[in-house]
N, C-alpha and C positions, 0 to 999 in steps of 0.2 A: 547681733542679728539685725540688719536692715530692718527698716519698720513695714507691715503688712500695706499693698497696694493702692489703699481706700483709706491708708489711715487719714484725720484729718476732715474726714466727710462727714458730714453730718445728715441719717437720712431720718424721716417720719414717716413712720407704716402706721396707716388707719385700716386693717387689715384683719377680714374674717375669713378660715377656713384654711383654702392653700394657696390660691393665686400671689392674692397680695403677700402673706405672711412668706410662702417659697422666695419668690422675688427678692425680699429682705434679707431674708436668711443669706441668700448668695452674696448680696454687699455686708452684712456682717461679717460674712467668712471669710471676706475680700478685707477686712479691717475697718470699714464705716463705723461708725458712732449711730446704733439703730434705735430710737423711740418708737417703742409700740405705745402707739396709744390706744386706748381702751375703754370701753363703756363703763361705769362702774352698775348701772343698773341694770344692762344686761348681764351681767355677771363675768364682762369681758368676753374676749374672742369663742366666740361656741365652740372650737377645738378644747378651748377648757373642760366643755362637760363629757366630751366623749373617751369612753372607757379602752383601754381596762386603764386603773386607778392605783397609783403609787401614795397610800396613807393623804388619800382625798385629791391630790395629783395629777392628772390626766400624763400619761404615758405618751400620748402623742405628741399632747404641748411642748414638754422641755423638751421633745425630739427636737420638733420641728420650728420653735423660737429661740433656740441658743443663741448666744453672744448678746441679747437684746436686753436693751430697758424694761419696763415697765410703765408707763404715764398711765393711771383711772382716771379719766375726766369726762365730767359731762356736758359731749358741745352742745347737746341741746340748750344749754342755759347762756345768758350775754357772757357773765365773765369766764364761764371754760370756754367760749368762740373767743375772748381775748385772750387768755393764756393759749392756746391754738393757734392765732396769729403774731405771736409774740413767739413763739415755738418757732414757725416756719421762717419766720423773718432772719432766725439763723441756720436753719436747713439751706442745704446745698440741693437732698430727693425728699420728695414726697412720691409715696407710695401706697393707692390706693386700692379697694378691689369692689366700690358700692356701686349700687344700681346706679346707671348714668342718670344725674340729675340730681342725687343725693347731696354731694359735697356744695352743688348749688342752692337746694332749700337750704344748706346749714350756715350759708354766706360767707363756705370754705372752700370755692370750687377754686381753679386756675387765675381766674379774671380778677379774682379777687386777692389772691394772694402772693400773684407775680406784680401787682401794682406797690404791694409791699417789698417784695423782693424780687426784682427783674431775671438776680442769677440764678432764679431757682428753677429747677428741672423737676416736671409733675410727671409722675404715671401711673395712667390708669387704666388698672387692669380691667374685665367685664366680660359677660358671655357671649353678648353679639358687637362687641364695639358701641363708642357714643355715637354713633350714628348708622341710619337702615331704618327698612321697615320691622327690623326685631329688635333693634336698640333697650325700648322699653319692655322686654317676655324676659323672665327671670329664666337664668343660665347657670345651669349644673353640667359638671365634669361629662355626665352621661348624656344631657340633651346635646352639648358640644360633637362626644364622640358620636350618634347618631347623626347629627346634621351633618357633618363633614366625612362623613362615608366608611370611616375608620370602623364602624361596627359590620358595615355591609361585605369589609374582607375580611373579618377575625372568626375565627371559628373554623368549622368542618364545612365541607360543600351541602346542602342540604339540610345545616342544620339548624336551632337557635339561633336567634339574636346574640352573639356574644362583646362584652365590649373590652378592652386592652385590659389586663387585671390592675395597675396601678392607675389614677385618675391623671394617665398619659395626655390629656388637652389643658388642663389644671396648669399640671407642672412644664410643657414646654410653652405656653403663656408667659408663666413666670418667669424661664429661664430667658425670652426675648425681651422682656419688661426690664429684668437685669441687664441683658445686653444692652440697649438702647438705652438704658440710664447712665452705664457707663461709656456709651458712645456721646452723649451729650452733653456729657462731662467734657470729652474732649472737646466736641466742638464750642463750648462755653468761653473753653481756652482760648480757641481763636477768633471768634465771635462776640466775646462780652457780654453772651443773655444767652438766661437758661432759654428751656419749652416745653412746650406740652405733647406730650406723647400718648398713644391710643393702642394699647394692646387686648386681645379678646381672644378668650378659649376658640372660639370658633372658626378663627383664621389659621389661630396655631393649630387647629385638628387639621383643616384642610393643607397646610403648607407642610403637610408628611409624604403627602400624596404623589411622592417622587416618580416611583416606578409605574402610579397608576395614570399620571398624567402624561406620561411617555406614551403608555397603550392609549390612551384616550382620545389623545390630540391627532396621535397619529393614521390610527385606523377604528378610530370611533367604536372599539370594542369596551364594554362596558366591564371593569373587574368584578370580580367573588370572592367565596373565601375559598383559600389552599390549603386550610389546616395551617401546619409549621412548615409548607413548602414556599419555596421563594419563586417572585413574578416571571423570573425571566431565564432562571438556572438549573440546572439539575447534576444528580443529588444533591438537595442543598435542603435537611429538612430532619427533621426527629425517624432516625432509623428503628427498628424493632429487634430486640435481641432476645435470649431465652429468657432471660429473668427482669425484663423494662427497654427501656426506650433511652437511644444516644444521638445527638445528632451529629450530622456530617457536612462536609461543603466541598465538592471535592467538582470543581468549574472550571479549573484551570486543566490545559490539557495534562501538563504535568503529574497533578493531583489526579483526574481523571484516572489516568496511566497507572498511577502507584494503587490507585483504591485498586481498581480490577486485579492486580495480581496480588493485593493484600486475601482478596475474597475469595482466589482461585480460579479467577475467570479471565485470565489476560486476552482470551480471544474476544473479549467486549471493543477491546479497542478497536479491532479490526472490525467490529461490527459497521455498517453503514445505518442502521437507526440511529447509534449513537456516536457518528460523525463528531460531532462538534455540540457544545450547548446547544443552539437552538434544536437540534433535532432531538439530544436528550429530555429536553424541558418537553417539547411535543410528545413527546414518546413517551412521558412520566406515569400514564396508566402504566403500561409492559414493564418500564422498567424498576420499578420500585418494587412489584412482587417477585419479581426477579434476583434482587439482591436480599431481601427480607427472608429469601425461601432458604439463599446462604447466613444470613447475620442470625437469626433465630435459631439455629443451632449452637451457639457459643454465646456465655455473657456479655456482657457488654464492659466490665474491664479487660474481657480479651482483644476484643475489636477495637478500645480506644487504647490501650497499650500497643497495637501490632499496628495501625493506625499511624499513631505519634510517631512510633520509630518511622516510619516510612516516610514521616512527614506532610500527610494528610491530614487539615484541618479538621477537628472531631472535637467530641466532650460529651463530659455527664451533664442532663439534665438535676440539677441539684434543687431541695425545697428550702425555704428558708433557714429551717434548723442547721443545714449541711452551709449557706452561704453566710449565714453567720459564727461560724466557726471554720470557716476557710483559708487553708495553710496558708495559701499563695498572699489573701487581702491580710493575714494577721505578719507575713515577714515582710509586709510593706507597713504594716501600724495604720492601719485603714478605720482602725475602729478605735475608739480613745473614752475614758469616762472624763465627765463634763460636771464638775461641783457644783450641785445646787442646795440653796438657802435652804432647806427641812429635809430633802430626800435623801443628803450625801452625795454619793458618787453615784453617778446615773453612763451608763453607757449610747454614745452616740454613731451615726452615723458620720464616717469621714467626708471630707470634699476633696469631688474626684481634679481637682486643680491642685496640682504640685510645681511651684515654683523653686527655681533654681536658688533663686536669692531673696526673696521677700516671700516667707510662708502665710498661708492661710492663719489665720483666728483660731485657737485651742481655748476658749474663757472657760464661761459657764452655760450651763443649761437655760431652759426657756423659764422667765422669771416669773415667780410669784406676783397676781395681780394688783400692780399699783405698788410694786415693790421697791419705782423707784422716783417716785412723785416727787416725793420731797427732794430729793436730789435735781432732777429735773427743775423742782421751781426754781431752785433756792439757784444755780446755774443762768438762770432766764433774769436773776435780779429779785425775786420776790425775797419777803424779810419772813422770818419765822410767823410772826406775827400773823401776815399775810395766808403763808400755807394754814398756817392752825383755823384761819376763818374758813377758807376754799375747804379744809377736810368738815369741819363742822356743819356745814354747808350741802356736805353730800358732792360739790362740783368736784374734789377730787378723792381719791381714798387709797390710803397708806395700807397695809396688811398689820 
């Protein structure tokens, strides 16, 4: 088997929560060589402390730091900022996710550590970007998806404040962090110097804003929320059936065409409210109670069986329990258990990146803190001797 993508890389994640730490994860899965390094006084990354708890374990940790080192070091002190620049000096990414201006009081920011290493590629993640008049306002997943408008269309028309259920500005942050690290990989290639890169929840909430900056720009109409309906299509939204809710997409005239005589209603086509999309999307008050008064008669495995056959995009809205036991992700091997050091075999989330010939990263789970310090020093050049003072010392800590 060809070797994974990234093998070869060497990145360092100084990474709390999801930004930084997601980012990572994607160049571990990609095959990078990932050092998390980690507080030993804070008791490492705060996803550590959050529950539920596998025999003291945090559940989310090994999720979501698989294929990763461990490094506890405390840069607060001079020689964990040496072991730190001695670390980066053979980094290829840094990958961070602190308050802007942090990695500079620690005299581990970019300036300082591309003097040491010119090829190294920095990035850093944050909620308003290193620069703006909000640079320095602490930034969470939820002030992101508020400020960037993505709570102002979630939900019901009229109703709560609702925000996207997974911390959707977190994780597309992170996954532009990843792209951009691997884009600067290549241009290193041709260029001969890494750079410093600037990624922020806040941009990544607003650069979703596809459909809404179409309406915007063009006719200065301000978006809402449509529930599960879509900006500019019709039916394209969570149907209602006797016993729950399925949804449908049927925009294409084709689709169009096969829903109505799926439902019984072939004379819709001929209808002139429902000409074409735009007039069924305008139309979507009439027309939804319309079809709802046919689909709420029959389950919803009859409507997505009679549906499919006809070739009408459709499906069941599934809960977790149902997508993690799901036929179609388990005859693709989507889900895989991941060995970790005390818990065993821990079950993981797959990576949705399938390569032909160089597959993703299958290792281990997200590591015990400071699990792999001594490895890491002992790699950087330090003698036993060396570690055993740095652990005594509290600057680094072993498990």
């Amino acid at each position: 088997m060809p070797s994974p993508p990234l093998a070869g890389v060497r990145v360092v994640e100084v990474g709390n929560y999801m930004a930084g730490p997601f980012c990572a994860m994607q160049l571990a899965d990609l095959g990078a060589d990932v050092i998390k390094v980690e507080s030993p006084a804070a008791g490492g990354d705060e996803v550590r402390k959050t529950g539920p708890f596998l025999d003291g374990e945090s559940s989310n940790f090994v999720r979501l730091n698989r294929n990763k080192r461990s490094l506890a070091l405390d840069l607060k002190t001079p020689k964990g900022k040496e072991v730190f620049r001695r670390l980066a000096a053979t980094a290829d990414v840094v990958v961070e996710n602190l308050r802007p201006g942090t990695m500079t009081d620690l005299e581990l920011d970019y300036a300082t550590l591309s003097a040491l290493n010119p090829m190294l590629v920095y990035v850093a993640a944050s909620g308003w970007g290193q620069s703006g008049p909000y640079s320095q306002l602490a930034g969470l997943d939820i002030m992101a998806q508020g400020m960037s408008g993505l709570m102002s269309i979630t939900g019901e028309p009229g109703g709560d404040p609702v925000k996207v259920g997974v911390p959707v500005a977190d994780l597309v942050c992170a996954l532009y962090g990843a792209l951009a690290a691997v884009s600067a990989l290549r241009a290193r290639e041709r260029d001969g110097r890494g750079q410093f890169i600037d990624v922020c929840l806040f941009e990544a909430g607003v650069s979703l804003a596809v459909w809404e900056a179409g309406k915007f720009f063009a006719t200065g109409e301000i978006p809402g929320p449509l529930g599960s309906a879509h900006q500019t299509s019709a039916p394209y939204q969570a149907i209602r059936a006797a016993d729950g809710y399925f949804t449908v997409g049927a925009t294409s005239i084709r689709n169009w065409e096969s829903f109505c005589r799926v439902l019984g209603h072939p004379e819709w086509v001929a209808d002139e409210r429902f000409a074409d999309n735009p007039s069924r999307h305008r139309n979507r008050p009439l027309l939804i109670p319309m079809i709802e008064e046919v689909t709420a008669g029959r389950p919803m495995a009859h409507w997505i069986a009679a549906l499919q056959e006809a070739g009408v995009p459709c499906g069941a809205i599934q809960d977790y329990g149902q997508v993690f036991r799901d036929q179609h992700l388990a005859a693709r091997d989507f889900f895989w258990k991941a060995p970790h050091t005390t818990l065993g075999a821990v079950e993981q989330l797959g990576s949705p990146m399938r390569f032909a010939a160089t597959a993703v990263v299958r290792d281990h789970a997200g590591p015990l803190l400071g699990e792999h310090s001594a490895e890491v020093l002992d790699e950087l050049g330090y003698s036993a001797a060396d570690v055993e003072r740095l652990a005594s010392s509290g600057i680094i800590v072993r498990p």
